[in-house]
C-alpha positions as CSV (number, residue, x, y, z in Angstrom):
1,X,-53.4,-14.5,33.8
2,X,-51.7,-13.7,31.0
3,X,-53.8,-10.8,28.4
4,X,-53.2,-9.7,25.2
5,X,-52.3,-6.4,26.5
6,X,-48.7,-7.9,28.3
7,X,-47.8,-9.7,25.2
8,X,-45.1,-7.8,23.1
9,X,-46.7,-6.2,20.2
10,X,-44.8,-7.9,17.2
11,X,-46.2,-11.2,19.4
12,X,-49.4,-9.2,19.4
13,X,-49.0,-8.5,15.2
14,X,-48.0,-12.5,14.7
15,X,-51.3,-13.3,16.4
16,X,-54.0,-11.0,14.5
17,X,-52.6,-11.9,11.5
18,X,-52.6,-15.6,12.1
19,X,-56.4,-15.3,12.9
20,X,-57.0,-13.1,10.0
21,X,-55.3,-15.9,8.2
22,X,-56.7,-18.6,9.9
23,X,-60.7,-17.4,9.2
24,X,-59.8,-16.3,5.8
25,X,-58.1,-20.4,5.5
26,X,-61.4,-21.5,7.1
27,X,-64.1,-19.9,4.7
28,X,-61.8,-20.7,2.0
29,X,-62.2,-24.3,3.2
30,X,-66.2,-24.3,4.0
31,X,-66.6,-22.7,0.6
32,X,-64.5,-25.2,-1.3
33,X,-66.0,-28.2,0.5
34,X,-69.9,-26.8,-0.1
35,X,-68.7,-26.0,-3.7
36,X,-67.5,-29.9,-4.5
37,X,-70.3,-30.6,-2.1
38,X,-72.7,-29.3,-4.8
39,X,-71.0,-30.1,-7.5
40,X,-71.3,-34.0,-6.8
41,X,-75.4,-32.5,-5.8
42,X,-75.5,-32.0,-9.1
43,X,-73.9,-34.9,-10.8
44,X,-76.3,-37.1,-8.8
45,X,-79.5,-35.1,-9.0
46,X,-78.7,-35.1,-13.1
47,X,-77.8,-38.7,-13.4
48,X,-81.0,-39.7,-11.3
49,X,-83.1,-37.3,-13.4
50,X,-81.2,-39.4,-16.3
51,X,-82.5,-42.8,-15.3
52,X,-86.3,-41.5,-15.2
53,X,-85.8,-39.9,-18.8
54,X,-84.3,-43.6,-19.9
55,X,-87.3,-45.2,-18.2
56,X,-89.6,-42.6,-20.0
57,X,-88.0,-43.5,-23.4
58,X,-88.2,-47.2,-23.0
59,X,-92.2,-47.2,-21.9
60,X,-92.7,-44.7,-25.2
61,X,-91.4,-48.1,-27.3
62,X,-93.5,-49.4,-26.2
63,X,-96.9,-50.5,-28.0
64,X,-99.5,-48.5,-26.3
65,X,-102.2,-51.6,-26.0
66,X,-99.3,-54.0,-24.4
67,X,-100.4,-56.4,-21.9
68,X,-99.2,-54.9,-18.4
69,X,-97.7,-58.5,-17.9
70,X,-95.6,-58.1,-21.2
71,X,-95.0,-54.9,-20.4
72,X,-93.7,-55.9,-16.7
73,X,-91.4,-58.7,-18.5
74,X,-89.5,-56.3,-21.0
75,X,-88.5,-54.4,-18.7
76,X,-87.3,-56.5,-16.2
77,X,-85.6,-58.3,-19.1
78,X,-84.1,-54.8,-20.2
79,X,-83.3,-53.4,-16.7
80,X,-81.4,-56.3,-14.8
81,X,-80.8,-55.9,-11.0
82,X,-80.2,-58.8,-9.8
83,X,-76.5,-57.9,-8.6
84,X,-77.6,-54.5,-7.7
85,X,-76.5,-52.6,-10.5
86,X,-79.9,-50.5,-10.8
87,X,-82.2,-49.2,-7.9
88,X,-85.4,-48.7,-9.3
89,X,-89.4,-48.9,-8.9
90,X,-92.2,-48.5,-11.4
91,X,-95.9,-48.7,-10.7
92,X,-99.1,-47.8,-12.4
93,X,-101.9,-45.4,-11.6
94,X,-103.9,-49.2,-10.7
95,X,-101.2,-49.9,-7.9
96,X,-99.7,-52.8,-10.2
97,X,-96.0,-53.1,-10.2
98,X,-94.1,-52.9,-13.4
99,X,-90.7,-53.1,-12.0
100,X,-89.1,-53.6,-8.2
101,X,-85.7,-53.8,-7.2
102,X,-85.3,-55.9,-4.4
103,X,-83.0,-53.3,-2.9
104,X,-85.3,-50.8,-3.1
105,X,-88.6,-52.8,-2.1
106,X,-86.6,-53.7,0.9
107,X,-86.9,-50.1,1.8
108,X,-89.6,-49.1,0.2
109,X,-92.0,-52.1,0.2
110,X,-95.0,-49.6,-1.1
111,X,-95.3,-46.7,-3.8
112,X,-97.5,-43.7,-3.7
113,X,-99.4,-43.4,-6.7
114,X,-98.6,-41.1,-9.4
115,X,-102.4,-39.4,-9.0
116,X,-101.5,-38.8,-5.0
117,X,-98.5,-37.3,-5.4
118,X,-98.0,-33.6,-4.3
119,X,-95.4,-32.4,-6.7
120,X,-93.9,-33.5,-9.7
121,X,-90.3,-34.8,-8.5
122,X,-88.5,-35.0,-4.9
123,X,-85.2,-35.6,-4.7
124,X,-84.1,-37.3,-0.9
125,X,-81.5,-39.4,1.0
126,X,-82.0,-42.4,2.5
127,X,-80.2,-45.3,4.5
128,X,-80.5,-48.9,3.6
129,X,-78.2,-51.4,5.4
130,X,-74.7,-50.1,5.1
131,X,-75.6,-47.7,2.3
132,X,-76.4,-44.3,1.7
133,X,-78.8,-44.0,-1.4
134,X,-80.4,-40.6,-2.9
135,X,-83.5,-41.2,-4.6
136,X,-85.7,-39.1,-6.8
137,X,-89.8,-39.9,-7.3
138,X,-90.6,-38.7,-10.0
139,X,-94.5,-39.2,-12.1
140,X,-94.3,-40.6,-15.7
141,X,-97.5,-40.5,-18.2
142,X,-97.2,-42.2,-21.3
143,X,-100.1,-42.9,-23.9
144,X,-102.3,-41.9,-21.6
145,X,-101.2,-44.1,-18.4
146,X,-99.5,-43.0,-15.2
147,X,-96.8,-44.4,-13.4
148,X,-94.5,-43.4,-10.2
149,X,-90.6,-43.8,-10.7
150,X,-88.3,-44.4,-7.5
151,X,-85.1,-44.7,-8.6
152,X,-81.7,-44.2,-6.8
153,X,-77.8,-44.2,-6.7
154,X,-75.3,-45.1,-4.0
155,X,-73.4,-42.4,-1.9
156,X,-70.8,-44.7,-0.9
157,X,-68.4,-43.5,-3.4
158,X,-69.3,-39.6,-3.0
159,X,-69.1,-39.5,0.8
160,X,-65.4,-41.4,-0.1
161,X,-64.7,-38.1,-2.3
162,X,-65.8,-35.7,0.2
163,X,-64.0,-37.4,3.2
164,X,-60.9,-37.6,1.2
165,X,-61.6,-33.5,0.1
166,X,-62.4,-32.4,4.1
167,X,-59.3,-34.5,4.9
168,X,-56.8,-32.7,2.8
169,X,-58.5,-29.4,3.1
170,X,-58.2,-29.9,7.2
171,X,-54.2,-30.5,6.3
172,X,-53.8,-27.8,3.8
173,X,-55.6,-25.2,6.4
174,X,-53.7,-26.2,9.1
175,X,-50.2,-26.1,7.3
176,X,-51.2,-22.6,5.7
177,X,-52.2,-21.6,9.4
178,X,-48.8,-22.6,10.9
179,X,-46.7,-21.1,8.1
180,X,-49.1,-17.7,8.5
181,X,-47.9,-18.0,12.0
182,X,-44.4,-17.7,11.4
183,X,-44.3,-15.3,8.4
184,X,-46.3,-12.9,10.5
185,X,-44.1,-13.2,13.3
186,X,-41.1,-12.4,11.2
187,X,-42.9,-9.7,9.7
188,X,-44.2,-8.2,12.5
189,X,-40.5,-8.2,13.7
190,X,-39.0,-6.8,11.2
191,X,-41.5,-3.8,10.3
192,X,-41.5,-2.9,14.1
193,X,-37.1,-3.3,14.1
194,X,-37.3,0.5,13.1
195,X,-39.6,1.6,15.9
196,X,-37.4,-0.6,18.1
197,X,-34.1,1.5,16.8
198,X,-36.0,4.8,17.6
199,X,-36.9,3.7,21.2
200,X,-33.2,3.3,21.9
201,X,-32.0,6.0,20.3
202,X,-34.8,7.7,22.1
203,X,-33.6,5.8,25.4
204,X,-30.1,7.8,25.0
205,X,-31.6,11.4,25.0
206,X,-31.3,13.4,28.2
207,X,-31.2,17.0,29.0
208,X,-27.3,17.0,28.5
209,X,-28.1,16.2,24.7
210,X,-31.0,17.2,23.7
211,X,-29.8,18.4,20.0
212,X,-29.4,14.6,18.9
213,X,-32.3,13.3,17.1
214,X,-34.0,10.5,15.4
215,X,-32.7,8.4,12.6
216,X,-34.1,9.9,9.4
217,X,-35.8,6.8,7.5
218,X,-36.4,7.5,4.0
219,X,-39.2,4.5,3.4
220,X,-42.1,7.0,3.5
221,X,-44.3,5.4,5.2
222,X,-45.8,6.0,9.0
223,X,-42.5,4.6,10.7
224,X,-40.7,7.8,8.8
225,X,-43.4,10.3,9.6
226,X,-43.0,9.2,13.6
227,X,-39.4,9.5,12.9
228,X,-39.9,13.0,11.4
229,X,-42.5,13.8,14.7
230,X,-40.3,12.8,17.0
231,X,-37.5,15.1,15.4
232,X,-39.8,17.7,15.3
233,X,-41.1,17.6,18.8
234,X,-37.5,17.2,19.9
235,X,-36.8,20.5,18.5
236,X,-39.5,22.1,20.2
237,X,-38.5,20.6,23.7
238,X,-35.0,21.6,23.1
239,X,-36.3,25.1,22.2
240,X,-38.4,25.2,25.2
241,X,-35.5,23.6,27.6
242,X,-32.6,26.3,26.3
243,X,-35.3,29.2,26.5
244,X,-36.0,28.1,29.9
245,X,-32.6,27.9,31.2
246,X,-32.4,31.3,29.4
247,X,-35.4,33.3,31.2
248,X,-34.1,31.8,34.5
249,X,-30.2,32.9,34.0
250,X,-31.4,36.1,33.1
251,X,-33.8,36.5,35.4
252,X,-31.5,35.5,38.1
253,X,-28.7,38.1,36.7
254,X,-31.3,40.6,36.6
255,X,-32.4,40.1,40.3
256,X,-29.4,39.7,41.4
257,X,-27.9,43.9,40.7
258,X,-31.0,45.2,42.6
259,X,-30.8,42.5,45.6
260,X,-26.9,43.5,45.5
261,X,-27.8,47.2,45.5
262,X,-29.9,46.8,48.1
263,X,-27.8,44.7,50.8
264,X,-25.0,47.3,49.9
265,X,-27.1,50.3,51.0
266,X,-28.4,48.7,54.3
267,X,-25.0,47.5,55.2
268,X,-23.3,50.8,54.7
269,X,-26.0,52.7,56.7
270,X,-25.8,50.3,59.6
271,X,-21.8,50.4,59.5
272,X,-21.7,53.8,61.5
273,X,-24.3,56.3,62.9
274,X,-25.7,58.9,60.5
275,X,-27.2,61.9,60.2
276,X,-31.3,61.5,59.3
277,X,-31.2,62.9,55.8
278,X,-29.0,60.1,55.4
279,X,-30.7,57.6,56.2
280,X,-33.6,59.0,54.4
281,X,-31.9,59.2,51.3
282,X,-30.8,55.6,51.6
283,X,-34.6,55.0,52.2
284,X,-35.5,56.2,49.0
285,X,-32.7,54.3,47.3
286,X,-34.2,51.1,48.8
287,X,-37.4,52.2,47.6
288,X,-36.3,52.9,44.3
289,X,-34.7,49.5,44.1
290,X,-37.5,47.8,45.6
291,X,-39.6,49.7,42.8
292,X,-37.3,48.0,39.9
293,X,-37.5,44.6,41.6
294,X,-41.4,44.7,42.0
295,X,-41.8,45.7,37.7
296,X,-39.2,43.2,36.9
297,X,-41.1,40.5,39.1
298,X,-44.3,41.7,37.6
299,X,-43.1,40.8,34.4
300,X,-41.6,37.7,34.6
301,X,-45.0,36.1,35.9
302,X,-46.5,37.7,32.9
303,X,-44.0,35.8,30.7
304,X,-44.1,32.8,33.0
305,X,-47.9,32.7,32.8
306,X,-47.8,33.4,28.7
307,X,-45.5,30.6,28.6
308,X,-47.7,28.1,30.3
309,X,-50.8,29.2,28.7
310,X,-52.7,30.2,31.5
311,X,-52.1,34.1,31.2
312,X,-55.7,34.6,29.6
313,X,-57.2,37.6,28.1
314,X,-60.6,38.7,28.0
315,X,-61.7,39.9,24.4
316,X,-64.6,42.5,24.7
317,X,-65.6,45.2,21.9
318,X,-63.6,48.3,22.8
319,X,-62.8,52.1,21.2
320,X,-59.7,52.3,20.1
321,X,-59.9,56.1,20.2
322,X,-60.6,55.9,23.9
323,X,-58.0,53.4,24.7
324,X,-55.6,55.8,22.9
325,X,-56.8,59.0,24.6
326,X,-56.7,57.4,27.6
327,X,-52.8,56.2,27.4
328,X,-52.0,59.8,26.1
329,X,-54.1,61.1,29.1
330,X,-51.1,59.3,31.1
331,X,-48.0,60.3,29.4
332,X,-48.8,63.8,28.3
333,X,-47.4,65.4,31.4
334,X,-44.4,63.3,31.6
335,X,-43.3,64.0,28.0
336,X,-43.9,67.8,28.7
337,X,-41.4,67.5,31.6
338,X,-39.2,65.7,29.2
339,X,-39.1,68.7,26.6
340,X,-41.0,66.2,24.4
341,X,-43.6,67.3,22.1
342,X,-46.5,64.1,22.2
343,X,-49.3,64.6,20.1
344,X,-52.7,62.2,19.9
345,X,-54.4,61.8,16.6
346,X,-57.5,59.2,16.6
347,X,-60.4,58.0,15.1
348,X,-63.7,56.3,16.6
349,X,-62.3,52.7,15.7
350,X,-64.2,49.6,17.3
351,X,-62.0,46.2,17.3
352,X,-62.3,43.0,19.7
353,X,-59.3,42.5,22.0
354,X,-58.6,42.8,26.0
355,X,-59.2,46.9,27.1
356,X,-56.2,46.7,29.7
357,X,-53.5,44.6,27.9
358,X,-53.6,46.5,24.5
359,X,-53.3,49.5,27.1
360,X,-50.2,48.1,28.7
361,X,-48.8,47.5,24.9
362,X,-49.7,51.4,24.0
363,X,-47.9,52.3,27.5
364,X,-44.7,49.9,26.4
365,X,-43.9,52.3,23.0
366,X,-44.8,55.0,25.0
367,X,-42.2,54.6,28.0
368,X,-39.7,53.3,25.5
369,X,-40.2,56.3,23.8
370,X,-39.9,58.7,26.6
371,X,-36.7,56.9,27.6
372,X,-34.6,56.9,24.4
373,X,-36.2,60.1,22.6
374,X,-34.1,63.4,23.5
375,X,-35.6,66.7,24.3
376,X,-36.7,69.0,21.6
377,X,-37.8,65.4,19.6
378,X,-41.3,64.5,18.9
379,X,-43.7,61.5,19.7
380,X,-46.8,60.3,18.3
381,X,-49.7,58.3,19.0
382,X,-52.7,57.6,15.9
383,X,-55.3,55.4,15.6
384,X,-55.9,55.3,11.5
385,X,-58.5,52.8,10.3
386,X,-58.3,51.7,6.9
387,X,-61.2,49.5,5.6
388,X,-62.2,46.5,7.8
389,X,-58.7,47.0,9.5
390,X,-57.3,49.8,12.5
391,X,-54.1,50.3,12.8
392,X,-52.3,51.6,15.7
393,X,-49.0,53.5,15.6
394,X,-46.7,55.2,18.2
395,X,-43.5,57.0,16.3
396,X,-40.7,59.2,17.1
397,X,-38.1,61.3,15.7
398,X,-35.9,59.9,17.9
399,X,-32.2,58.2,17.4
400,X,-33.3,55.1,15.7
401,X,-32.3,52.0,16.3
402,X,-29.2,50.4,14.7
403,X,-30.1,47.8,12.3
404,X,-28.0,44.8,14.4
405,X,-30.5,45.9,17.6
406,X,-33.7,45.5,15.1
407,X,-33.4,42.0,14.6
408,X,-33.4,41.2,18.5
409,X,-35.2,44.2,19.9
410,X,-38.5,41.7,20.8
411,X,-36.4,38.8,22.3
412,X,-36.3,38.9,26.1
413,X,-33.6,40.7,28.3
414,X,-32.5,42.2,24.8
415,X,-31.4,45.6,25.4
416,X,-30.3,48.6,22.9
417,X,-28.2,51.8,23.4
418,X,-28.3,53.6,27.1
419,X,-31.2,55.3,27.5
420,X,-31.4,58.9,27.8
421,X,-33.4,59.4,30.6
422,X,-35.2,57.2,33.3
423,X,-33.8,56.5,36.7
424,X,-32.9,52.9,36.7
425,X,-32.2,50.7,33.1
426,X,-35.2,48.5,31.8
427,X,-35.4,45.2,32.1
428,X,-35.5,44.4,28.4
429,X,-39.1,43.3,28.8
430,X,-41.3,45.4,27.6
431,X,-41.4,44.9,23.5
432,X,-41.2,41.2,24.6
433,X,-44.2,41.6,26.0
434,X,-45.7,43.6,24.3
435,X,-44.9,41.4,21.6
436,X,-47.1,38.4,23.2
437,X,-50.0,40.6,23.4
438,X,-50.3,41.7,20.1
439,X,-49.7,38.3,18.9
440,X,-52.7,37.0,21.8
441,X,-54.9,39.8,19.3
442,X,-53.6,37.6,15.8
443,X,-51.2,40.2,14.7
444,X,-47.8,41.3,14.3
445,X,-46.0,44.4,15.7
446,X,-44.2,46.2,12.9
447,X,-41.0,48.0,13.2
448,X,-39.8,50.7,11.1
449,X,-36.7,52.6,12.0
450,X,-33.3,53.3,11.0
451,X,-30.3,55.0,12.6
452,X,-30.9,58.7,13.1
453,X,-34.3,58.6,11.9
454,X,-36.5,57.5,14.7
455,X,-38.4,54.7,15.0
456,X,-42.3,53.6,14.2
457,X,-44.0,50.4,16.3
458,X,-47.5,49.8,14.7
459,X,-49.9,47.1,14.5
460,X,-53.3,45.9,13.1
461,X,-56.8,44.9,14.0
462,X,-59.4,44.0,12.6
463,X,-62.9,46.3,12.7
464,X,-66.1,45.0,14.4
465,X,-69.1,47.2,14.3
466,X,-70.1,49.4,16.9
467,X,-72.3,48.6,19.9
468,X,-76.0,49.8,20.1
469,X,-76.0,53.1,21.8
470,X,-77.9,51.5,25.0
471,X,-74.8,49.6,25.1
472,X,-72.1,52.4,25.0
473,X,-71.5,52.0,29.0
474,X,-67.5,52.8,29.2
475,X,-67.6,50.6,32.3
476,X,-67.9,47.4,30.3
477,X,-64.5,48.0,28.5
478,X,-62.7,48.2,31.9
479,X,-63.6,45.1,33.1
480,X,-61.5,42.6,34.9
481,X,-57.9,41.5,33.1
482,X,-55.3,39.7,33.7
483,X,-53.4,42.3,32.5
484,X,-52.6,46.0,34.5
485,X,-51.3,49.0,33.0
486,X,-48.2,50.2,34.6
């Protein structure tokens, strides 16, 4: 069985705005037939209410002590019925009949009497032979004496009038239906042509092509805002497909040195027989390499899961100025081995963010600073709060970085000059990264450096206040996170 749900939609359009039209052409209809409906109401109920006034007028001409008999003949002589041209019944308070039209008596062959009726006029419909008469009885005193009025009016002609109205209403409906029908179809059709064009241009789009786009449509109206989404989402996928291809070409180049390095070093120790120290230092190669491959691995799922949306992290209230002493408490020998003077200077600073990823950020600057700053240079690490706001900062006097690096330095893979020390070259990463967590916390790393000047990575959070003292357990700002310092 067919449902509205499998017709096409302009089919779909045609027929919700043919039944719009169609009940709006139907009470347009009922309303205009009970409008001349009460119209003629009216035109009888006044002519009727007419002929009891005229009755009224005549019986005040006449003289008050007439003789009922006399009175009977005038008015029979002045309302003549004979051929049906009057429908009308007086009687008296004494139940004697001053006037009776046979058509009426024939229906009405008794009267209620003007002192038993319950209300002063009633209008009603009623069917003698082949005709439809509305009556009105009505009570009349004059000079003292009370009379009941039945008088009446044929319908013949009025029902004639509303036939002939119902008729050409029932034509004009249906005709104003019918053409509805077809000017919604064609207007369904042609509003919905545009969405039609986008599907097929939409239809054309694969990953070979994915920078053409909608056509623009200037109408400002929904059709050109979906236009304008579509564009706009297209974008986005196009951005997400090249990034993608990106990350995995240079993921694979960058797996692909280490895995070379290390299929190089078993193959030449297993080429001929060697001495132990040999094979241990090839060992140690292999474990070096294996060391680079495990870091670089460890950071693509970061990126891969910071992509997706699942890497989550777990916002706690934290010390800054122990999150800072502890990532100094882990570099302070290694930049005294370097010749590298490293210096701490922090504040008691309570913000909301995720203990071990901001750590892994702070441990980012800091092994991109011991890898690019030379001996006899400096590095720093403060913790400065200013207002509702704490600011973290990790500078050097290093080289700098040359202002073409500076606009790529966070992209991933991005790499700068050769580093000065470190025993293998960094995956371009880090500051990537480092980047997305930073941006997790609602900030923005800024970068101030210029060649031969160093270089100065800070960032800002905002202030919570401090924990009640029962509260102060270190052990809560270590929990769980998806995030480990390395």
């Amino acid at each position: 069985m067919l449902t509205m749900d499998r017709l096409p939609l302009r089919v779909r359009l045609a027929i919700w705005y043919s039944l719009g039209f169609a009940i709006s052409f139907w009470a347009i209809g009922l309303a205009s037939m009970w409008l001349v409906h009460s119209a003629i109401l009216n035109l009888e109920n006044n002519e009727l209410s007419q002929r009891v006034r005229s009755v009224r007028r005549f019986l005040e001409g006449r003289p008050a002590d007439e003789d009922p008999a006399a009175r009977s003949a005038a008015i029979t002589a002045a309302y003549n019925v004979t051929h049906g041209s009057k429908w009308l019944q007086v009687i008296d308070e004494h139940g004697r009949w001053l006037y009776r039209s046979p058509h009426v008596a024939a229906a009405y062959p008794s009267l209620t009497l003007p002192q038993d009726l319950k209300t002063n006029s009633t209008y009603f419909n009623y069917t003698t032979g082949d005709l439809h008469v509305r009556a009105l009885i009505a009570p009349i005193e004059i000079n003292g004496l009370r009379y009941t009025e039945l008088t009446g009016l044929t319908l013949n002609k009025s029902l004639v009038i509303l036939s002939n109205v119902r008729y050409q209403l029932f034509c004009l409906v249906g005709a104003g239906i019918l053409l509805s029908s077809f000017a919604g179809y064609f207007m369904s059709r042609k509003a919905l042509r545009p969405i039609a064009v986008l599907a097929s241009e939409a239809q054309q789009i694969t990953d070979q092509n994915l920078d053409a786009r909608m056509p623009t449509l200037h109408s400002r109206d929904e059709l050109a805002a979906l236009s304008e989404t579509l564009n706009q989402m297209l974008g986005r996928i196009e951005d997400g497909y090249q990034s993608v291809r990106s990350f995995t070409a240079n993921a694979a180049h960058e797996l692909r040195t280490p895995v070379a390095r290390l299929h190089a070093e078993a193959e030449i120790a297993l080429d001929l027989p060697r001495d132990p120290a040999y094979y241990r230092d090839t060992c140690e190669k292999v474990l070096q390499t294996a060391s680079q491959m495990s870091r670089l691995i460890d950071q693509l799922l970061s990126l891969a899961r910071a992509d997706a949306g699942v890497e989550m992290l777990t916002m706690e209230r934290l010390n800054l100025d122990e999150l800072a002493q502890e990532a100094a408490g882990l570099w302070e020998e290694i930049f005294a081995k370097a010749g590298v003077m490293f210096t701490v200077s922090s504040s008691e600073s309570w913000v909301r963010g995720d203990y071990q990823a901001l750590k892994r950020a702070l441990n980012i600057f800091l092994e991109n600073a011991w890898r690019y700053v030379p001996s006899g240079a400096s590095v720093m690490l403060q913790v400065t709060q200013y207002g509702d706001m704490a600011e973290i900062t990790v500078a050097d006097t290093g080289p700098g970085i040359e202002e073409r690096d500076r606009e790529k330095i966070f992209e991933r893979f991005a790499r700068g000059t050769q580093p000065v020390r470190g025993s293998f070259s960094g995956s371009g990463l880090g500051l990537a990264i480092a980047s997305w967590i930073v941006k997790s916390h609602r900030s923005t790393i800024t970068l101030y450096s210029e060649a031969g000047s160093g270089s100065r990575f800070s960032f800002m959070l905002p202030t919570c206040p401090a924990p009640e003292p029962m509260l102060l357990d270190h052990s809560v700002a270590h929990e769980t996170s998806v995030f480990e310092a390395r």
